[in-house]
C-alpha positions in Angstrom: -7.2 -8.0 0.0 -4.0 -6.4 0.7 -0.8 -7.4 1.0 2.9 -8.3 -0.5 5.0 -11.2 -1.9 8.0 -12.2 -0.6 11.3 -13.0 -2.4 10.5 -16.3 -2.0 7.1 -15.4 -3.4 4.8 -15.9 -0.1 1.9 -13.9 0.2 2.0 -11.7 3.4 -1.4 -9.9 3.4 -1.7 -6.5 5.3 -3.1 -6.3 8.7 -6.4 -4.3 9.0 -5.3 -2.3 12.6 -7.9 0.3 11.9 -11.5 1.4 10.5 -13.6 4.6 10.5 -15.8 6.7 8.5 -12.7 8.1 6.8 -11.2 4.8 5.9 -9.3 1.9 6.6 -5.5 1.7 7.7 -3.4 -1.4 6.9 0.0 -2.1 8.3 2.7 -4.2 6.8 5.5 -5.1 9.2 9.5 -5.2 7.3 12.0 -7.4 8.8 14.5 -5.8 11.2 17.3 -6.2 9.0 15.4 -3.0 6.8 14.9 -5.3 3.6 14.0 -2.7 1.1 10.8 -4.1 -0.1 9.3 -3.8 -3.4 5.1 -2.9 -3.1 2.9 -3.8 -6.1 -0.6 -1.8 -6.1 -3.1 -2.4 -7.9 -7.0 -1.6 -7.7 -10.0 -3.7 -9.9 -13.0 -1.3 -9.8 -11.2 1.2 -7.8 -9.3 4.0 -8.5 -5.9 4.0 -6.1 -4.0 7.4 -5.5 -0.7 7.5 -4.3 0.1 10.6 -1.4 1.3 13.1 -3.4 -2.6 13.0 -5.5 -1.2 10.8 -8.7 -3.3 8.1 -9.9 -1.9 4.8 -9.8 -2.9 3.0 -13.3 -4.8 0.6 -13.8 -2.4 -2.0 -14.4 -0.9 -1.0 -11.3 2.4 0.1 -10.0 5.3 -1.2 -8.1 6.6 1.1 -5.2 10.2 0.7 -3.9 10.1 0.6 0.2 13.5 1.7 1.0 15.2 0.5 4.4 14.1 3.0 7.2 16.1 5.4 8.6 16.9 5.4 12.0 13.7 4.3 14.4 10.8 5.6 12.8 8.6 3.5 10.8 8.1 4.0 6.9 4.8 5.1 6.6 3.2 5.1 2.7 -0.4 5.6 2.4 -2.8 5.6 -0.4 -6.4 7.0 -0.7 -9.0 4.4 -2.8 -11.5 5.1 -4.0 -14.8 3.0 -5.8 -14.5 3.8 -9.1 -18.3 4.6 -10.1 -17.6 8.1 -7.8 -15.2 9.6 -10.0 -16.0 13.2 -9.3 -16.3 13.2 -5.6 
């Protein structure tokens, strides 16, 4: 399950809008007003990588969303992996 909490700590899981043999693509919608949003990943039995190839630990990680800029989307994507496949 994907997916964020609110300020007023709601759950707001990630819509699955895509799957294929490469993986999975989930999309979390911001408010118009551009909240910056605060993303907390963590993975139990799976190893989670960030985009720029750094492991997110264990214990997870919170990732600051800033407010977009101008009309494009922000766009943040992750690669996870099972963690028995370490070397592949």
């Amino acid at each position: 399950m994907l997916g964020v909490f609110t300020p007023n700590r709601l759950f707001r899981s990630m819509r699955l809008v895509n799957a294929d043999a490469k993986g999975r693509d989930h999309e979390l919608l911001i408010p118009l007003d551009d909240t910056p949003t605060l993303l907390f990943v963590v993975g139990r039995g799976v190893q989670v990588f960030e985009q720029g190839g750094g492991l997110v630990p264990p214990e997870g990680k919170r990732i600051y969303i800033p407010p977009r800029m101008g009309n494009a989307p922000n766009v943040i994507n992750f690669l996870v992996r099972d963690a028995a496949r370490r070397n592949q």
